[in-house]
Chimera marker file (.cmm) of the C-alpha trace (Angstrom):
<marker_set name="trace">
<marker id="1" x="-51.639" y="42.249" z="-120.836" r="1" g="1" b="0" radius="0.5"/>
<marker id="2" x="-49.580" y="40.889" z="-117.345" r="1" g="1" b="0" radius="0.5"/>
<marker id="3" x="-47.283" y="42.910" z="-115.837" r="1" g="1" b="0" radius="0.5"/>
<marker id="4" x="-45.318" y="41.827" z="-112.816" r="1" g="1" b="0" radius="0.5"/>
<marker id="5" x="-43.801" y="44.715" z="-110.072" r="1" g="1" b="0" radius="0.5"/>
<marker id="6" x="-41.410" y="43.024" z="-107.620" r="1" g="1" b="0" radius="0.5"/>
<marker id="7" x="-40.471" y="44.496" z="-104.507" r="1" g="1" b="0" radius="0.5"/>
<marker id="8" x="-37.821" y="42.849" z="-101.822" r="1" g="1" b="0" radius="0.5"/>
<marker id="9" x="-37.122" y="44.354" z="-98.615" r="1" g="1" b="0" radius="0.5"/>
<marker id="10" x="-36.746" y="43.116" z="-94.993" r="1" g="1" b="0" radius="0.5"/>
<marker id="11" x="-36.499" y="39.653" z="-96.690" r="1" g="1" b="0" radius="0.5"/>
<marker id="12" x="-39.697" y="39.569" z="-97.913" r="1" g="1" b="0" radius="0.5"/>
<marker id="13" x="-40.372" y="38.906" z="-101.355" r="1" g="1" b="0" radius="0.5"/>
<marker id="14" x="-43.587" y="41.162" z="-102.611" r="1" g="1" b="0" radius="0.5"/>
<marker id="15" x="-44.879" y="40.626" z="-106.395" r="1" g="1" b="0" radius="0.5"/>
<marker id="16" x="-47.907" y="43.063" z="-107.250" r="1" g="1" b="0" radius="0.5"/>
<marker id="17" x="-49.563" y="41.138" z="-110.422" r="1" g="1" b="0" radius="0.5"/>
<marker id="18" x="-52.199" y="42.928" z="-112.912" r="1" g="1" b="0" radius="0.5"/>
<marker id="19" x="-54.035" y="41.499" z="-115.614" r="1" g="1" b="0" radius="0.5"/>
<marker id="20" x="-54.673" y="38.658" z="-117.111" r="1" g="1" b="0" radius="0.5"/>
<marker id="21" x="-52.880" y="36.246" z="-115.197" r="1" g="1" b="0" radius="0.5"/>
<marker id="22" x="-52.473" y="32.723" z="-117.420" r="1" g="1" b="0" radius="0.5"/>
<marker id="23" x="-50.730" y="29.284" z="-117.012" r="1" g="1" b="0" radius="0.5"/>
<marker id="24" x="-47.593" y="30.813" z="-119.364" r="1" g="1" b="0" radius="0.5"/>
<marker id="25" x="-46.997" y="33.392" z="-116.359" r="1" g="1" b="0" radius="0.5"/>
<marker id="26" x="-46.950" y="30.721" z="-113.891" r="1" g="1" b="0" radius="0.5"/>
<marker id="27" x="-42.670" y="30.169" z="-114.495" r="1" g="1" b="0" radius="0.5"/>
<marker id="28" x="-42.003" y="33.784" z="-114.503" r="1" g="1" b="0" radius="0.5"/>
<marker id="29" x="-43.437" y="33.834" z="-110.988" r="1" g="1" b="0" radius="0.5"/>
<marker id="30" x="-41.750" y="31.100" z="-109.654" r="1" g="1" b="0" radius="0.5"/>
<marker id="31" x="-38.555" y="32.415" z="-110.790" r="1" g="1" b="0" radius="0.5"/>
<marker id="32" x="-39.691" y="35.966" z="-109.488" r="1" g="1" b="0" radius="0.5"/>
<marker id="33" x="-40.806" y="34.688" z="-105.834" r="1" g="1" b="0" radius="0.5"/>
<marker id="34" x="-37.622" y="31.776" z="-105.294" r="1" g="1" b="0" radius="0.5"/>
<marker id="35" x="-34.693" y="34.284" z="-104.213" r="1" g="1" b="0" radius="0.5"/>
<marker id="36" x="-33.124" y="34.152" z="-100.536" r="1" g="1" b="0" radius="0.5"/>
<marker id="37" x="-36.159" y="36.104" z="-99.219" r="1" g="1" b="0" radius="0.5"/>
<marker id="38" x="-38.281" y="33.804" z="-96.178" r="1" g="1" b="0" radius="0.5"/>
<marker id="39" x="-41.415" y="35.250" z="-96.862" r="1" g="1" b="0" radius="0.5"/>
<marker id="40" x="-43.365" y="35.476" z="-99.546" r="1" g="1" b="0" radius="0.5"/>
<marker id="41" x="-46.344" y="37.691" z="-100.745" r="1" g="1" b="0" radius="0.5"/>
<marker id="42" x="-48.413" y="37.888" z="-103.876" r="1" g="1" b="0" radius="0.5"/>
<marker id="43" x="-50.691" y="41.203" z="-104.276" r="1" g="1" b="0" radius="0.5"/>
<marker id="44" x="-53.457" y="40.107" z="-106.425" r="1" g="1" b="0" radius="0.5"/>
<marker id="45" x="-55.517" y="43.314" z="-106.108" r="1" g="1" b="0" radius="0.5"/>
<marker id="46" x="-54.736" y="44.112" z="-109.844" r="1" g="1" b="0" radius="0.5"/>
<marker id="47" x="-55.652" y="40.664" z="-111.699" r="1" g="1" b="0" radius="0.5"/>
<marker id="48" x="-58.675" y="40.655" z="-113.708" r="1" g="1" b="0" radius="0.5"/>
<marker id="49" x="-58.598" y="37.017" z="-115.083" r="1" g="1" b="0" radius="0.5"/>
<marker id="50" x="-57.020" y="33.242" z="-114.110" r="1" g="1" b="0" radius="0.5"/>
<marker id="51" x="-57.001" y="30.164" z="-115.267" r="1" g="1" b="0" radius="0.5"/>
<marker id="52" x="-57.572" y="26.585" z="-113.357" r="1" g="1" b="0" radius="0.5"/>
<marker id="53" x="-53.677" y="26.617" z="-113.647" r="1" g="1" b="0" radius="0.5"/>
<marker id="54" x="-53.453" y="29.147" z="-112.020" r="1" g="1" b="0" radius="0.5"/>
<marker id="55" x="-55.771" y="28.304" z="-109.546" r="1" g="1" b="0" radius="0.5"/>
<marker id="56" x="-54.150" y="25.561" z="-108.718" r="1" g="1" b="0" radius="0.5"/>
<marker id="57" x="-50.736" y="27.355" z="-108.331" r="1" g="1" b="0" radius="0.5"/>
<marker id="58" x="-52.392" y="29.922" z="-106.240" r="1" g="1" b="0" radius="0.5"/>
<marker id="59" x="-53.434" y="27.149" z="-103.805" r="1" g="1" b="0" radius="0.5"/>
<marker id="60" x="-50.555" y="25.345" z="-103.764" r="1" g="1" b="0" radius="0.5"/>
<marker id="61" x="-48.386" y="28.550" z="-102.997" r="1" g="1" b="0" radius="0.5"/>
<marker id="62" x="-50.198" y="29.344" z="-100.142" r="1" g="1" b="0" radius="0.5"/>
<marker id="63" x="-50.417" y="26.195" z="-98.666" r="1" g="1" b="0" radius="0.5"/>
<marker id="64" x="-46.352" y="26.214" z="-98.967" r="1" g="1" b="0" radius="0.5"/>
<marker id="65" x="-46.573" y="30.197" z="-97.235" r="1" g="1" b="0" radius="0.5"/>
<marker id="66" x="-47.156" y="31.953" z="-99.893" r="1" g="1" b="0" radius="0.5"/>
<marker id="67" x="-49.427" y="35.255" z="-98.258" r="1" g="1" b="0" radius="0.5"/>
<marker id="68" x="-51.991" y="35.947" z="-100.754" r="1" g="1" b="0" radius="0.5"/>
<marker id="69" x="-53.092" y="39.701" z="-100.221" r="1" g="1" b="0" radius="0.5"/>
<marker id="70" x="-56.129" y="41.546" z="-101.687" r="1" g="1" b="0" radius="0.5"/>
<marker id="71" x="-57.237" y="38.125" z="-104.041" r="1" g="1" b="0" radius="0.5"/>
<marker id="72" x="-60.377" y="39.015" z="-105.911" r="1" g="1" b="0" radius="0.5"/>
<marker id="73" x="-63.183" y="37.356" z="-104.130" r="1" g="1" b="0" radius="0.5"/>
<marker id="74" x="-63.775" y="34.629" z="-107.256" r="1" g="1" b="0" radius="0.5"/>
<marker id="75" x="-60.226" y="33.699" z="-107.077" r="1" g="1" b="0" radius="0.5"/>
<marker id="76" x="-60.641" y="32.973" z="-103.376" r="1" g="1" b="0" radius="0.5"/>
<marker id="77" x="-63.804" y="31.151" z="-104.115" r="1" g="1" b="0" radius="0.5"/>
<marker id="78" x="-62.132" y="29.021" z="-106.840" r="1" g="1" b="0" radius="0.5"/>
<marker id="79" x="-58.905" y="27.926" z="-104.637" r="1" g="1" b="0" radius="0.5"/>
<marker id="80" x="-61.901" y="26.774" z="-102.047" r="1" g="1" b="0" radius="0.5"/>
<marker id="81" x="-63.473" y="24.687" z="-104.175" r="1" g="1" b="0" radius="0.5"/>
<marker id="82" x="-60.403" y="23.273" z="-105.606" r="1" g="1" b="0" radius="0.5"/>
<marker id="83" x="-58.980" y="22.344" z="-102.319" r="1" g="1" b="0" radius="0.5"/>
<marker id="84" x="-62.602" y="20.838" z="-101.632" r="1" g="1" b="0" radius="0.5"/>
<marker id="85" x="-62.598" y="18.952" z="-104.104" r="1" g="1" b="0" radius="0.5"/>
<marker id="86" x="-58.725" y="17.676" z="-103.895" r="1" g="1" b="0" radius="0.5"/>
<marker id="87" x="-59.765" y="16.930" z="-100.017" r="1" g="1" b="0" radius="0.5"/>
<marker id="88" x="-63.146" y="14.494" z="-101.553" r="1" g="1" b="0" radius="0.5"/>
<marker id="89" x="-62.167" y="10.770" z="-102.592" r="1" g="1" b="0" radius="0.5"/>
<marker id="90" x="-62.129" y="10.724" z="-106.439" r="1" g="1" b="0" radius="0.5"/>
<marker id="91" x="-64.990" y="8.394" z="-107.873" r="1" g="1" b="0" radius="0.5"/>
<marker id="92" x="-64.319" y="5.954" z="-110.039" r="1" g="1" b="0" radius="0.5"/>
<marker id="93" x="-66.160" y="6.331" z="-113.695" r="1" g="1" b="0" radius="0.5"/>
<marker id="94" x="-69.319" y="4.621" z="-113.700" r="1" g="1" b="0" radius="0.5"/>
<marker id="95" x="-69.492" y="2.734" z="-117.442" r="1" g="1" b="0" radius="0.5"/>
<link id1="1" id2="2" r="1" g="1" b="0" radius="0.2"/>
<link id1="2" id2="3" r="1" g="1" b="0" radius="0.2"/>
<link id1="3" id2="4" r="1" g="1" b="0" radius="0.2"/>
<link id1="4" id2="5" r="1" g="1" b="0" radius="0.2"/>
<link id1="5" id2="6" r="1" g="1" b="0" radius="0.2"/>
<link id1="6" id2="7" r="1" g="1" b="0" radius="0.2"/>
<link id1="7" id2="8" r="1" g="1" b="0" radius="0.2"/>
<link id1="8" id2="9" r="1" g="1" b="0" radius="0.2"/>
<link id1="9" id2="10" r="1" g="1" b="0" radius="0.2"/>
<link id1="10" id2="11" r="1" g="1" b="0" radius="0.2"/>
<link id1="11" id2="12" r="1" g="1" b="0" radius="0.2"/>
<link id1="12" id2="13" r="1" g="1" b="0" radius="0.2"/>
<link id1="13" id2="14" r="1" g="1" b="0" radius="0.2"/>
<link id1="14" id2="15" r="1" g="1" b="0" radius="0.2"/>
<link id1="15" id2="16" r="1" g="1" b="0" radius="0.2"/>
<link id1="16" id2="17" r="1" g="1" b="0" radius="0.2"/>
<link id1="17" id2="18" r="1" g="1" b="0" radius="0.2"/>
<link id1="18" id2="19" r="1" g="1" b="0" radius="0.2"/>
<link id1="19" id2="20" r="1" g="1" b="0" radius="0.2"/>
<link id1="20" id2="21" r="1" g="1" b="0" radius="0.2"/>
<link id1="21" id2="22" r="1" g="1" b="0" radius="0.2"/>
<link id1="22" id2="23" r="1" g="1" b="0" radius="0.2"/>
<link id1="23" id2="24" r="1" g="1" b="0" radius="0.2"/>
<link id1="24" id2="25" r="1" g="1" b="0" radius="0.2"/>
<link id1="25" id2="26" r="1" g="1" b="0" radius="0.2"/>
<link id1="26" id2="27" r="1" g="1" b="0" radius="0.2"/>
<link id1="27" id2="28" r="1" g="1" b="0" radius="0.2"/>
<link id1="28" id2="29" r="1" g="1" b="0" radius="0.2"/>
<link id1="29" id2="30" r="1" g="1" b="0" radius="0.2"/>
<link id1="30" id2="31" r="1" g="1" b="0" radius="0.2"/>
<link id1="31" id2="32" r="1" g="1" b="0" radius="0.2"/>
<link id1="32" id2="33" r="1" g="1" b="0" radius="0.2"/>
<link id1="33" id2="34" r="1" g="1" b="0" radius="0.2"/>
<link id1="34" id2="35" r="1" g="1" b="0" radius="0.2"/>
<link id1="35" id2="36" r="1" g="1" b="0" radius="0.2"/>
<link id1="36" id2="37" r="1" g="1" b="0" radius="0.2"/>
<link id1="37" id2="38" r="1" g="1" b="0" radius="0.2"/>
<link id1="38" id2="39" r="1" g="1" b="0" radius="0.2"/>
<link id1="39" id2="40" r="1" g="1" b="0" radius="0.2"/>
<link id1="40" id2="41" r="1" g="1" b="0" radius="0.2"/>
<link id1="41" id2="42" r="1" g="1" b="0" radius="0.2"/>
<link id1="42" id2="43" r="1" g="1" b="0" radius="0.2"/>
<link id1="43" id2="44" r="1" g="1" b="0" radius="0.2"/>
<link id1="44" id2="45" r="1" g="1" b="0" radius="0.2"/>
<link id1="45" id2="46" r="1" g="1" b="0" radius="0.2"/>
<link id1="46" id2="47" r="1" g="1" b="0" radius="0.2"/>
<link id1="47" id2="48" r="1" g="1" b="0" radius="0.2"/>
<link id1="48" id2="49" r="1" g="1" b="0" radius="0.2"/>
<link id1="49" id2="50" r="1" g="1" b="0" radius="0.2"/>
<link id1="50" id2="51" r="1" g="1" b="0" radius="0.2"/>
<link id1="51" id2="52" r="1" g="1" b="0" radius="0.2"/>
<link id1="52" id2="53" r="1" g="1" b="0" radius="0.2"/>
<link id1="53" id2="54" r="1" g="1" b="0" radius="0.2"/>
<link id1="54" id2="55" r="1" g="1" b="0" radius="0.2"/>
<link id1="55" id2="56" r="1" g="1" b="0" radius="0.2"/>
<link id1="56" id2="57" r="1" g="1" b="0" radius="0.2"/>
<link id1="57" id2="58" r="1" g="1" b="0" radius="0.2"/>
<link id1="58" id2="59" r="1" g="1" b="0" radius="0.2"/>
<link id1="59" id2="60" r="1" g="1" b="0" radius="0.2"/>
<link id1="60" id2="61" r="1" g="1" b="0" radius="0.2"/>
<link id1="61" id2="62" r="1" g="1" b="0" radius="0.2"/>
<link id1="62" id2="63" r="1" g="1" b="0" radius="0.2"/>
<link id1="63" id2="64" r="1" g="1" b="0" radius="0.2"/>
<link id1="64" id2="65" r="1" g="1" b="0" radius="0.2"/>
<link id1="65" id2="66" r="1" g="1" b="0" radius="0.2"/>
<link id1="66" id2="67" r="1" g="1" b="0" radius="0.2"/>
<link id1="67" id2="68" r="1" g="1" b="0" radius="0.2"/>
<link id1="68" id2="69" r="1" g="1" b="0" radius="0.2"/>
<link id1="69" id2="70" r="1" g="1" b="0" radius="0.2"/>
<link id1="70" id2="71" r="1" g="1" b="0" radius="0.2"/>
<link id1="71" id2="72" r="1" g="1" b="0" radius="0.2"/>
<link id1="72" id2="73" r="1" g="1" b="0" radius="0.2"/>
<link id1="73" id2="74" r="1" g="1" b="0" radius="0.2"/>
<link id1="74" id2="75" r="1" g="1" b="0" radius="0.2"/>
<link id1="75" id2="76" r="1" g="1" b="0" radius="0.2"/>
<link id1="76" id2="77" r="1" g="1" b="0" radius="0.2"/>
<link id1="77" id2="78" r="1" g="1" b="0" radius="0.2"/>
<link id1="78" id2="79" r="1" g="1" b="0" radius="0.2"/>
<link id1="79" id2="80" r="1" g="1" b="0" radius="0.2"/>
<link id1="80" id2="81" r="1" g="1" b="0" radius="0.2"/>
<link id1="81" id2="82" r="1" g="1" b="0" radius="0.2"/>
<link id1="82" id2="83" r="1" g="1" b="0" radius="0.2"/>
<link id1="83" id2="84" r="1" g="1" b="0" radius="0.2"/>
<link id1="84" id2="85" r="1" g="1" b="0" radius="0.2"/>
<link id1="85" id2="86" r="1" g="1" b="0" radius="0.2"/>
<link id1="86" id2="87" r="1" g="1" b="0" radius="0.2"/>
<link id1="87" id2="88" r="1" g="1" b="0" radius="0.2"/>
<link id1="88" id2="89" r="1" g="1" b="0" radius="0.2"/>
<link id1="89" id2="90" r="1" g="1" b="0" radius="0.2"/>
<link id1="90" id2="91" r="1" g="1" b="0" radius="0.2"/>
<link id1="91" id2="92" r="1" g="1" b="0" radius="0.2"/>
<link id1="92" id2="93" r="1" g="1" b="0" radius="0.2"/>
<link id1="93" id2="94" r="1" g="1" b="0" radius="0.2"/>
<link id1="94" id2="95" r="1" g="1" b="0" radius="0.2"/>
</marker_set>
């Protein structure tokens, strides 16, 4: 189960997520987050589970402002890696 809590005040957008948080979610955010509100947070204290879409959303919303706020320490591990590995030249297949 995801559920979504959304909380704007001060302009400041504030979505608290729990559960499983999947790449199907990912447009309800958007739409959630993109209102007149400047700033942007995303409380990820209550997720249990992502996905590399996710992931990948994650990262790119925070490097666009997005404040990510208690992330569970193996989603913060996962966004470093990704954006090590986006900052490494890709390698061309060896065959």
């Amino acid at each position: 189960m995801f559920r979504i809590e959304k909380n704007s005040g001060g302009c400041v957008t504030k979505l608290r997520l729990s559960g499983r948080f999947q790449s199907e979610h990912i447009a309800i955010i958007r739409s959630k987050m993109y209102d007149d509100c400047k700033n942007k947070v995303l409380n990820l204290s209550e997720v249990t589970l992502v996905d590399l879409a996710v992931v990948q959303f994650l990262t790119r919303s925070e490097d666009e402002g997005v404040e990510l706020i208690q992330c569970p320490l193996y989603v913060r591990e996962w966004i470093r890696r990704e954006r090590a590995e986006g900052a490494q030249p890709r390698q061309p297949n060896a065959g």
